[in-house]
C-alpha positions in Angstrom: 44.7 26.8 61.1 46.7 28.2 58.3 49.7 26.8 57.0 52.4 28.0 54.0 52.9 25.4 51.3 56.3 26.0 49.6 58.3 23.5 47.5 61.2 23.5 45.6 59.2 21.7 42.7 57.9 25.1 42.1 59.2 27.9 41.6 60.3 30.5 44.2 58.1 33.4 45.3 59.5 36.6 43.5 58.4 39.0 46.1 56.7 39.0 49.7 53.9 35.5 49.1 54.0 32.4 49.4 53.3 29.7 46.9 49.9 28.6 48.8 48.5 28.9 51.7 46.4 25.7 53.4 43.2 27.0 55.3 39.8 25.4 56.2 40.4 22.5 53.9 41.7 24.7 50.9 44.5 25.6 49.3 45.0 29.1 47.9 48.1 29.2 45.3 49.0 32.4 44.3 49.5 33.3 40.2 51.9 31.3 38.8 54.1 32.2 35.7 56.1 30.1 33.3 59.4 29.9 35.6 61.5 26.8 35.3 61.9 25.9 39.0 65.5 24.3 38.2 67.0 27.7 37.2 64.6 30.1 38.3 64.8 32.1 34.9 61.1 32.1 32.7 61.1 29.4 29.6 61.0 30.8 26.1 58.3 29.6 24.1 54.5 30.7 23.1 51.6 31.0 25.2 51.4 27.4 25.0 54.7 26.5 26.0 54.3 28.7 29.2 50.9 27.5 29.8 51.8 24.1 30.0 55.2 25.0 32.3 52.6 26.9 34.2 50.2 24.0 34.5 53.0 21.8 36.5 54.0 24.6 38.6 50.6 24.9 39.9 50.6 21.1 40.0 53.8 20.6 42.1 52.5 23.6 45.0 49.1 21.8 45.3 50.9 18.4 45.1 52.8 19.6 48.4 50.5 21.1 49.8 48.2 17.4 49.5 46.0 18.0 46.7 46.0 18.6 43.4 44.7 20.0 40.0 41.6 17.3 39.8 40.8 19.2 43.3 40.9 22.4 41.6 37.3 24.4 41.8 38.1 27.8 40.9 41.1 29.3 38.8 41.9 32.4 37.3 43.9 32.9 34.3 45.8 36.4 33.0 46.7 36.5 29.5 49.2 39.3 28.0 46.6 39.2 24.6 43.4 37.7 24.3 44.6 36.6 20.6 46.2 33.8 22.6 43.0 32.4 24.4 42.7 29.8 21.7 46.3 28.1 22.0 46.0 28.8 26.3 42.7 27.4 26.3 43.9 24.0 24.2 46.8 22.8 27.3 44.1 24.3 29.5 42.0 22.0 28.6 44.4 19.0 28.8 44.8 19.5 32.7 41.1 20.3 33.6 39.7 17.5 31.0 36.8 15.6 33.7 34.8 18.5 35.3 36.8 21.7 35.0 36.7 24.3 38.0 35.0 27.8 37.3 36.9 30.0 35.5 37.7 33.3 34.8 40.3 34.8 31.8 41.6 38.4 31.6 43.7 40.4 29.4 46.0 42.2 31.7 48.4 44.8 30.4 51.2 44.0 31.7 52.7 40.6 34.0 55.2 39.6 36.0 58.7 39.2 34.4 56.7 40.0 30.7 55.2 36.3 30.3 52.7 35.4 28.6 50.0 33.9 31.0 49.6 33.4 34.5 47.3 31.3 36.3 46.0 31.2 40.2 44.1 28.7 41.5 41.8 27.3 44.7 41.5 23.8 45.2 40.3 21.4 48.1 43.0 20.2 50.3 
């Protein structure tokens, strides 16, 4: 069985995804950026400002999708400069406080809509 998670808590997909996918007792939620799901438009701020916006994006999909980020075991996180690893890291850490998922952090040269950070995740359903 496979089922596509979308909510308007989150914001919308920005080309052919979804926001998550359900299969065989996981959720699969594509890389999220800092878009404000009220106006669709990315926040301003640092890397910890979109971090955090990024954080309750990814909360909100697995949220309707019947999990959520303490049933996260694997994420993925893209950042526009490594130089900001310190500041991401700090409201990573806030979220994934008890038993954080494996992880893996990039610098990417370029991402979506030129933000800052994006994140992906896979979490139990």
């Amino acid at each position: 069985m496979r089922d596509v998670i979308a909510t308007k808590e989150g914001p919308q997909a920005i080309g052919p995804y979804s926001q998550a996918i359900r299969a065989n007792g996981f959720v699969f939620v594509s890389g999220q950026v800092a878009i404000d799901p009220v106006n669709q438009q990315v926040i301003s701020g640092d890397v910890a400002a979109q971090t955090e916006r990024v954080l309750k994006n990814l909360s909100a999909i697995l949220t309707a999708a019947g999990s959520g980020l303490k049933k996260v075991v694997r994420s993925t996180v893209f950042l526009k400069n490594m130089d900001d690893f310190t500041a991401m890291n700090e409201v990573y850490g806030r979220y994934f406080n008890v038993a954080p998922p494996a992880r893996s952090t990039v610098e990417v040269a370029r991402l979506p809509k030129d933000v800052l950070v994006e994140i992906d995740v896979i979490a139990l359903a």
